[in-house]
N, C-alpha and C positions, 0 to 999 in steps of 0.2 A: 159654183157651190150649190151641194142640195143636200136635202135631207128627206127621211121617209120614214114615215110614219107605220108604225105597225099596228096591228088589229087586234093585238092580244089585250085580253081581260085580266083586268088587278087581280094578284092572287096573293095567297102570304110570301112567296118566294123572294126573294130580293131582287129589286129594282134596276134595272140595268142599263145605260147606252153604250153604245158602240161608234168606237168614231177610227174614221180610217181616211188616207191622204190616196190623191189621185197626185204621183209625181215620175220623175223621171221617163222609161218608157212605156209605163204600166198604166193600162188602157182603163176605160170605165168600167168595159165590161168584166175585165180580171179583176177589180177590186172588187165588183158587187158578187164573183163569186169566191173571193174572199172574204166577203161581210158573211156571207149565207151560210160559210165555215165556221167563221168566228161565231156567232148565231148557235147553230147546231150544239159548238164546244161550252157557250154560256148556259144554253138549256142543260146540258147535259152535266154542267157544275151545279144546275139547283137555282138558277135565276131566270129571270123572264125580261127578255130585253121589247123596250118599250117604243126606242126613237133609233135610228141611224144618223149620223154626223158626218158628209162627205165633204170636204176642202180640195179642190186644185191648189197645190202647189208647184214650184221649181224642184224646191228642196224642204223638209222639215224646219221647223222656228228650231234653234237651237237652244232657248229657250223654256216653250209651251208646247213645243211639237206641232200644233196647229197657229196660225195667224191670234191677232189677239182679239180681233175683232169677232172671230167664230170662237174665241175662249168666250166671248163675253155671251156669246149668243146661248151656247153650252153652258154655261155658270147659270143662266134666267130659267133654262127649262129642268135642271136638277131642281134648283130651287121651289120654282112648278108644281113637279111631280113627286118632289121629294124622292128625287136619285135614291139608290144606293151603293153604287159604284159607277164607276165609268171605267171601260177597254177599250185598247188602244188595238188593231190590229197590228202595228210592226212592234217592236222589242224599243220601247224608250230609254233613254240613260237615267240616271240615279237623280240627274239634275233636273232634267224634268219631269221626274215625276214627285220631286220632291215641291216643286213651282206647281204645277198644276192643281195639286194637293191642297197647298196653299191658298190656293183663288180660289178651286172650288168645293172646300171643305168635307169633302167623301173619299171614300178610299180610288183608288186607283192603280189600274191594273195594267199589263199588256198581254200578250198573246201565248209570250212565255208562261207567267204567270199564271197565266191562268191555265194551262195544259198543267203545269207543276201542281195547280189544286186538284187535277182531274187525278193524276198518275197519287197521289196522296191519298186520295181518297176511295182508289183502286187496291192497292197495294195489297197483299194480303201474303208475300210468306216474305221469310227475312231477307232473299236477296232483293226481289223489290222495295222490301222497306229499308234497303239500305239504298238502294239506287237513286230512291226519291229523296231519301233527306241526304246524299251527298249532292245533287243537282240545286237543294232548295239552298243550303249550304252557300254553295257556288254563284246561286244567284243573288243572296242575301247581300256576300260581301260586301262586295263595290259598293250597295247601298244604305253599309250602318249609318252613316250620316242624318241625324233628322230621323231615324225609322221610329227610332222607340217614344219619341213623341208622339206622332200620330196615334200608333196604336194604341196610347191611351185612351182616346176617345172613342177607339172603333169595338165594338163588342161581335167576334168574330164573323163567321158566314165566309163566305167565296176567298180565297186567298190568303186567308189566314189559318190553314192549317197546317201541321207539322212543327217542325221546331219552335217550339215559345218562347217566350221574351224570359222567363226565369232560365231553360236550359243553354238559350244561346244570347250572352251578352252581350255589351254595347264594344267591349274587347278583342279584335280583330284577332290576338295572336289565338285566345281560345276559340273562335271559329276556324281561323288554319287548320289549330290542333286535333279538332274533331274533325276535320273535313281528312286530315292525314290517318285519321284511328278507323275512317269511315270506308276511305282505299285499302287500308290494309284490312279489313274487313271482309271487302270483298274480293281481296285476293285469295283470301282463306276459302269463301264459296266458290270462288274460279278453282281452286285447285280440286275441291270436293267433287266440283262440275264435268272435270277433266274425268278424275278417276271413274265417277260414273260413265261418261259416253267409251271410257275405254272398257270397261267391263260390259256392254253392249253386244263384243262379238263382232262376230265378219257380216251382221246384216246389213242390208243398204238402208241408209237413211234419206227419206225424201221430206223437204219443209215447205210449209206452205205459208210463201210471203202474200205481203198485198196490202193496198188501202188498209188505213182502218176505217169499220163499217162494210166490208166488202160482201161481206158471208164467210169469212174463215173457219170461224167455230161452227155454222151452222155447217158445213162441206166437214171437217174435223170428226162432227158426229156420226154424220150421215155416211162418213168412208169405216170408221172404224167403231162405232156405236157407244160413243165413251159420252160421257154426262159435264160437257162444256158451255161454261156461261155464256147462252146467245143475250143481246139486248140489242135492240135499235140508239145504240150510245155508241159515243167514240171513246175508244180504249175501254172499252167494259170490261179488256181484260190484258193484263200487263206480263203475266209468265208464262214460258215457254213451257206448253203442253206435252210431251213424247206418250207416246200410246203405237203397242208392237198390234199389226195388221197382217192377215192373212190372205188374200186374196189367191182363190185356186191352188191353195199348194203355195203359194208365192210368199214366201214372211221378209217383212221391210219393218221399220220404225218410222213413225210418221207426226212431226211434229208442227204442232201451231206458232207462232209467237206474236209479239207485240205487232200493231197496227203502225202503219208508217203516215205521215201525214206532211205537208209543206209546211214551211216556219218551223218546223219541230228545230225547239233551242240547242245550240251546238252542245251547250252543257250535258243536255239531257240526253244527244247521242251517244256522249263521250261514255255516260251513268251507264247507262242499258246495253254498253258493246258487248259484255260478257254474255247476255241476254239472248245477243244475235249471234253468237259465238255459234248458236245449236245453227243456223243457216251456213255457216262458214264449216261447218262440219258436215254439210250435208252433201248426201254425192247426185240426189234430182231435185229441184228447186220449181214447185208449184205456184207460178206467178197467179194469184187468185183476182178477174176485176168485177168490180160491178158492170154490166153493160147497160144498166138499164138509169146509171147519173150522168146528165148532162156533160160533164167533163172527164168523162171516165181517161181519155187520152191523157190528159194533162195531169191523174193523178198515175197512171202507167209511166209517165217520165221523170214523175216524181219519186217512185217506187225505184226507176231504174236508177236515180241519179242518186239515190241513199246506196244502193246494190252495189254500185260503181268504189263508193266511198268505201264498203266495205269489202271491196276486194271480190266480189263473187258473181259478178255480169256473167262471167264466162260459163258457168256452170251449166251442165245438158240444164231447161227450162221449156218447162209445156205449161204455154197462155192456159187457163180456165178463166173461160170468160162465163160468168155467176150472176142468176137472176134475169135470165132468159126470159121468164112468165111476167115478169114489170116491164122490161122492155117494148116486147107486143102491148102491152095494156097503154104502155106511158106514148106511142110512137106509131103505132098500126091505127089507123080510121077505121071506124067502125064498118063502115061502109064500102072496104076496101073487100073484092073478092078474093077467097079462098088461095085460088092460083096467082095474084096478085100480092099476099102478104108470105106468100111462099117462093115469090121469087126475088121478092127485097130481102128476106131473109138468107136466101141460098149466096145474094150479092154481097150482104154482108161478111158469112163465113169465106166466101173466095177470095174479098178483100183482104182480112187477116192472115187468112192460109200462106196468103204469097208473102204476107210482109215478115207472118215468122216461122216460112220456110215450112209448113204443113206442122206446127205445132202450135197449132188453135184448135179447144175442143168450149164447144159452147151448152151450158147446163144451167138445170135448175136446183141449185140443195134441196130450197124447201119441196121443189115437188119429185125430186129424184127423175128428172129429166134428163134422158141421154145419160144416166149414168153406166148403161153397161159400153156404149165405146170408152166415156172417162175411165173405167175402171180397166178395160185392154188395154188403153193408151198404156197407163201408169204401170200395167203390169209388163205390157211388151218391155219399156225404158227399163224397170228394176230388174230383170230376168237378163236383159242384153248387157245389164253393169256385172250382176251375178255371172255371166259366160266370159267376159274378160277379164275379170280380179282373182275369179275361185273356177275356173275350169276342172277342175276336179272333184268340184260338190256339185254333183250331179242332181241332187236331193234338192237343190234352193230352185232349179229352175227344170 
């Protein structure tokens, strides 16, 4: 059992820990780069997490989720610091988080949850604001029991936005009812969604997947010069961008979307398929990674294994591997000779090269590095789809 203490300074933000189980095969070091996620995600909801809470277990308290003895331990230092939430890293059930609540008198959240306040508090045109309040919907359910108590006492901040207790009651069948008015909702923008990419025309559409946080919008800009919310935040941005791109003579559509991450709640897959819809429609699929975070592989499997679900692995796909100029900074010794960090460099790309078959190009958005091979890559791929769909539009390639 441990715990770790953070260094951060009281602010007005709301008070946060974090508590996450070390069980089954999952190692210490995967959950502290789970905490460090979870972290990033609570910053980026508007709190400031103050302590970490790590337990060995076999399995979850079915219960408290944690033992009761580290409840108790965790009960003393809210109390302390005067909590103002506590997250859970994995997705708790309704029962305990209805117990936990209970013992330690503050709201309490999981992992879900708290990406549902992110994507809430993102949202900005109506098929995302329908996306998020049928996912919040969906996770509300199962937990009317005991909710509308609590939030008596809790005067909003972090997890309490969207549906409010006067729009959605204590009444199950009217949350069905809305969560059914809320699908068919966005059936009506899936269909408007449709008709748009069909009026698009014979161009080739290329989309650009990837972490979220990777550089998507900052590469989005920098390829086609369009005015997309960059932030150093996860999911800073939730709709699928299209912007027609010209490269040499070359015209493609080239679209951003949502940021992919691990634990992303199945609910909230389910919400945003239409979302991803513009990748399932896409005929090059710009796999976008950071190379310059520590686990860049691990979120590349996690990009794949969401791709997988969606039916589109197979699709032609060229690695950009993004943020080139942090990696040297984060990984190259100062002290390291010239010919030296250029040939760990050159070992890096041959690595890749072979693993995805010579379709790894390595750049920088922000500093526009290497981007004229990225930019012949993408145009050699759109101009070779253009010579076998339209061989008689001489004019596209």
């Amino acid at each position: 059992m441990q715990s770790f203490e953070s260094n951060s300074a009281q602010s007005k933000y709301e008070k946060a820990l974090l508590i996450g189980l070390i069980y089954d095969d999952q190692t210490e070091e995967q959950l502290t780069e789970y905490m460090d996620e979870l972290e990033f995600l609570t910053n980026t909801a508007g709190a400031e997490v103050l302590k970490r809470f790590i337990q060995k277990l076999p399995h979850p308290n079915k219960r408290t989720f944690v033992g009761s003895g580290k409840l108790q331990e965790i009960k003393e230092y809210v109390e302390l610091k005067e909590i103002d939430l506590v997250i859970f890293d994995d997705e708790i059930t309704p029962t305990q988080q209805n117990n936990i609540e209970k013992e330690l008198e503050v709201k309490v959240l999981d992992r879900s949850n708290l990406i549902l306040d992110i994507f809430a508090r993102n949202a900005k045109t109506a098929q995302a604001k329908t996306q998020v309040e049928l996912a919040q919907l969906q996770y509300i359910l199962p937990r009317l029991r005991g909710m509308w108590t609590h939030l008596e006492r809790q005067k909003g901040g972090i997890g309490m936005r969207g549906p409010g207790e006067q729009e959605i009651e204590t009444d199950r069948r009217i949350i069905q009812k809305k969560i059914s008015q809320l699908r068919g909702k966005l059936k009506a923008i899936d269909k408007q969604n449709q008709t748009r990419r069909k009026n698009r025309g014979e161009l080739i559409r290329v989309s650009l997947v990837g972490y979220t946080n990777v550089g998507k919008s900052t590469l989005m800009n920098a390829i086609s010069k369009s005015d997309v919310l960059v932030e150093n935040k996860l999911f800073a941005t939730l709709d699928t961008t299209v912007r027609k791109v010209v490269f040499e003579n070359t015209p493609f559509l080239l679209s951003d979307t949502v940021g992919f991450i691990r634990k992303l709640p199945t609910h909230l897959i389910e919400s945003f398929k239409s979302t991803l819809d513009e990748v399932k429609e896409s005929d090059i699929v710009l796999h976008v990674v950071d190379i310059s975070h520590p686990q860049y592989e691990d979120q590349i499997n996690a990009v794949n294994k969401l791709m997988t679900e969606l039916e589109v692995i197979d699709k032609p796909t060229l690695m950009i591997f993004n943020k080139m100029d942090l990696y040297r900074k984060k990984y190259f010794d100062e002290f390291l000779l010239p010919e030296e960090k250029a040939d760990l460099e050159k070992q890096l790309v041959s690595q890749w090269q072979k693993r995805t078959n010579n379709q790894a190009i390595f750049v920088s958005a922000t500093e526009r590095e290497n981007f004229e091979e990225f930019r012949k890559r993408v145009i050699d791929s759109v101009r070779e789809l253009y010579a076998i769909r339209y061989p008689y539009k001489q004019s596209f390639y």
